[in-house]
N, C-alpha and C positions, 0 to 999 in steps of 0.2 A: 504493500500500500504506500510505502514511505513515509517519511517526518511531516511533508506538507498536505498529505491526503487530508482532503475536507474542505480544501481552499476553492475547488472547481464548485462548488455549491452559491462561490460567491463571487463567480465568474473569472478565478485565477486560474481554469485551466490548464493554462498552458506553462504558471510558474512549479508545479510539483513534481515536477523532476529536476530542477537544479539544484547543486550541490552546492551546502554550507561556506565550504572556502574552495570554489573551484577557482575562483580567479588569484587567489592566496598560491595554489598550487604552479599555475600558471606562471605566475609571476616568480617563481623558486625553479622551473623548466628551464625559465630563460637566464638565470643567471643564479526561619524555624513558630434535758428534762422534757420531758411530752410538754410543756404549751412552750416551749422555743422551738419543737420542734413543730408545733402544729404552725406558729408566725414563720417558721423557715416555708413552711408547707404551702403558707398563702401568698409568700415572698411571689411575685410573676416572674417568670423564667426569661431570661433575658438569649433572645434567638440573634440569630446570624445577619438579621433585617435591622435588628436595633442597632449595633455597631457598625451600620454602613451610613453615607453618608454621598447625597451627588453634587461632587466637587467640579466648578466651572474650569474648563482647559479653551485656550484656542492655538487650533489645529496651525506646527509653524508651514504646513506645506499649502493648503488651502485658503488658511487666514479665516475660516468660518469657527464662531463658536459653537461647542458641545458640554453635553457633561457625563461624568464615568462614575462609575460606584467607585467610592476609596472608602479604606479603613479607615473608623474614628482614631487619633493618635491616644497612646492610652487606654484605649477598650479594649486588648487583646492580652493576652497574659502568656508568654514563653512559659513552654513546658517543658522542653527536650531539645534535642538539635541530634540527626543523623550524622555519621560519621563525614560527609561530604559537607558538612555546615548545614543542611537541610532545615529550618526551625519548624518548628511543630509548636502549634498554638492549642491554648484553651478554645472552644463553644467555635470557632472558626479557621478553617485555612487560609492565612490572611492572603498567603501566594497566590490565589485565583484571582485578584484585584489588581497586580502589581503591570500588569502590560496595558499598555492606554491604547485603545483605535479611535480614530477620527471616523467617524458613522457615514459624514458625507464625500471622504475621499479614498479611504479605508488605510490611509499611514495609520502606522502605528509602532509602538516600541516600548520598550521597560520604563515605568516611571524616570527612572534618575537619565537615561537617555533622551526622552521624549518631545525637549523643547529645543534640542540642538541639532538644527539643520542646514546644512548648507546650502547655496543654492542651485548649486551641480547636483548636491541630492536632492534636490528639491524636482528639478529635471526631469531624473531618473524614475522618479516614483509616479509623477505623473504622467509618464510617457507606457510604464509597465504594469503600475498597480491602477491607479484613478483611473486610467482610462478606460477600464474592463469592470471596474468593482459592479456591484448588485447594492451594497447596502448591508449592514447586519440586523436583526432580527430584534423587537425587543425582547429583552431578557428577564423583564418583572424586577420584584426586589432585589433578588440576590441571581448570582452568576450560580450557576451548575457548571460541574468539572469542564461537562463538556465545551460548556460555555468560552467557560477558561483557557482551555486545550485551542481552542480555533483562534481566540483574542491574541494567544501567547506565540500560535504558527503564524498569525498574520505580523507580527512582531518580528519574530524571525525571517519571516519570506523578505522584510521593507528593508531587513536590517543586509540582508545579502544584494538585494537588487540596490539597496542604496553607496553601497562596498564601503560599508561601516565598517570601523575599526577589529581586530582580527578579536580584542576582550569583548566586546560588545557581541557578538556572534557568540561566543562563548559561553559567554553570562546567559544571552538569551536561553541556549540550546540548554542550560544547566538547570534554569530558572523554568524550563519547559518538560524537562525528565522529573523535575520535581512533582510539577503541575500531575503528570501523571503516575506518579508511584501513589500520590494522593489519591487519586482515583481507584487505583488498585486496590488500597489496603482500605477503604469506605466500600467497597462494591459490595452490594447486599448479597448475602451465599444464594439467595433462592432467586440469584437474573438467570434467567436461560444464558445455557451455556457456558456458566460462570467462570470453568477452569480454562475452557478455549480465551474468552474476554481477559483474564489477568495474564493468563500466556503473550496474549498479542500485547498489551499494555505494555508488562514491562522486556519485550522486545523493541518496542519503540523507544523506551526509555534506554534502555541498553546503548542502542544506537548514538542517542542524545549523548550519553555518559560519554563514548567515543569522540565523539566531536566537540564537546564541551574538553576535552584532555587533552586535541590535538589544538585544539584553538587557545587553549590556555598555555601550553610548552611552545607554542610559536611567540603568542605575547610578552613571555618572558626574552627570547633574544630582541625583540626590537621595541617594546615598551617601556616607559617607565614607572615607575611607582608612585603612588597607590595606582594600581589595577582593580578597576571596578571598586572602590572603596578602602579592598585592600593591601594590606603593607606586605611586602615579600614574604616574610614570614607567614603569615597566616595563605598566600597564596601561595607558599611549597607546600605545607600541608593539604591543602585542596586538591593541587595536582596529583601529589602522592594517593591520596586516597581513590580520583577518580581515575589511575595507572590501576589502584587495584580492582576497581570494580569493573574495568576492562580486560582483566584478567594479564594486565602487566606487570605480574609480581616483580621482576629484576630490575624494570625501572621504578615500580613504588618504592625498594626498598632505595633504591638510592636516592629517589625525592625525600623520604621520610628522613635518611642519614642527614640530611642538610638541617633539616631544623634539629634534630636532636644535639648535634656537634656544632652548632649556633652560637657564640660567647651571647651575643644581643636577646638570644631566646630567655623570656621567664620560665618559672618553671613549671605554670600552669601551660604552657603551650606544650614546652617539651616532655609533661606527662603526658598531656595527649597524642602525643607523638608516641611516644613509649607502647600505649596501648594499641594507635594505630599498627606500629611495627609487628609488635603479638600476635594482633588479628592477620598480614598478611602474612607473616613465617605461617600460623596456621591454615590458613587457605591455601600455599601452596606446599604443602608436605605429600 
């Protein structure tokens, strides 16, 4: 099906078979007591609709105003983080909000990218995406995964035809495997089909994880730092992790050796480094 399957429903056709960094590749060719408990009971349960909020954006490639679900700041409470940094939230996944589309031209991209556009991308996107788009659908209160899933490939698709930075792809591609592991581990046991649907899922995430490793080891030689927010440190640790979940054990462990052997590392990072290293000696034994 591949990464950008779904996009022909919105008249992208003909962008679902390009490839994440084929022009990257090209260009290297060439050279996360009973009455308290009866008041806890009548407390109203605070849903997924209550902490959202539609914040105004105008669109930089079109110049028309829209508005997007975004998370209230503060309403969501960290609970976890996967070993890839994934963060896992209370009552919501806030990651389904985080990619903006423009409704009337269909750009779009990750929040912290979204207001920066050149105007050669600007071009480009109206020449490839605007020109074909259909429009998206409303979505009601809240986004559904799938929702998310297509908001977060149209993000991705803008961010390739726009020949966005090589982190920017990355981020995207990471921030979109996410999007679908989420979907995976919420999918109710009794969908039709249920083992075939998380099979495919997290092959597409797989895939993601792949491309999200090889875009993030290119931005390290020609980037500099912070990359996407962050600091080298915390960005060998990412790569390491997503070498192992690509099944590159001999490159994770040598991403992982860098922050561990770090003078600059704390030593909250290089415990988790430690446990990362554990986890892949364990995986490839």
């Amino acid at each position: 099906m591949g990464i950008f399957s779904g996009l022909e429903n919105l008249g992208l056709g003909k962008l679902k078979n390009i490839e994440v960094y084929e022009d990257e590749k090209a260009a290297q060719a060439g050279q996360g007591g009973q009455g308290v408990q009866a008041k806890q009971a009548e407390k109203p349960k605070v849903t997924e609709a209550d902490i959202l909020f539609d914040k105004s954006y105008t669109c930089p490639c079109c110049e028309k105003d829209f508005k997007a679900k975004t998370v209230r700041t503060g309403k969501v409470k960290l609970e976890s983080a996967d070993t890839d940094l994934r963060p896992k939230y209370q009552l919501v996944d806030a990651l389904k909000y985080d990619a903006i589309v423009c409704p009337n031209c269909g750009y779009g991209a990750l929040n912290r990218f979204f207001n920066y556009l050149a105007s050669a991308q600007r071009k480009m996107i109206k020449e490839q995406i605007s020109s074909n788009f259909k429009g998206l659908e409303e979505t009601g209160g809240i986004y559904s995964y799938d929702d998310a899933i297509l908001r977060h490939k149209l993000a991705l698709v803008n961010t390739v035809v726009k020949k966005g930075k090589t982190s920017e792809r990355a981020y995207t591609c990471l921030k979109l495997a996410w999007i679908l592991r989420g979907k995976a581990e919420s999918l109710p046991k009794d969908t039709p089909d249920y083992d075939k649907e998380v099979k495919k899922l997290k092959a597409e995430e797989g895939e993601l994880i792949r491309d999200a490793y090889e875009g993030f080891t290119q931005a390290f030689m020609k980037e500099n730092f912070p990359i996407c927010g962050m600091d080298e440190l915390t960005s060998t640790y990412l790569v390491a992790d997503l070498a192992r979940r690509s099944g590159k054990y001999e490159e994770a462990l040598r991403w992982i050796s860098k922050v561990i052997t770090a003078r600059e590392a704390n030593e909250r990072i290089k415990n988790k480094a430690r446990e990362l290293k554990e986890l892949i000696q364990e995986e490839n034994k």
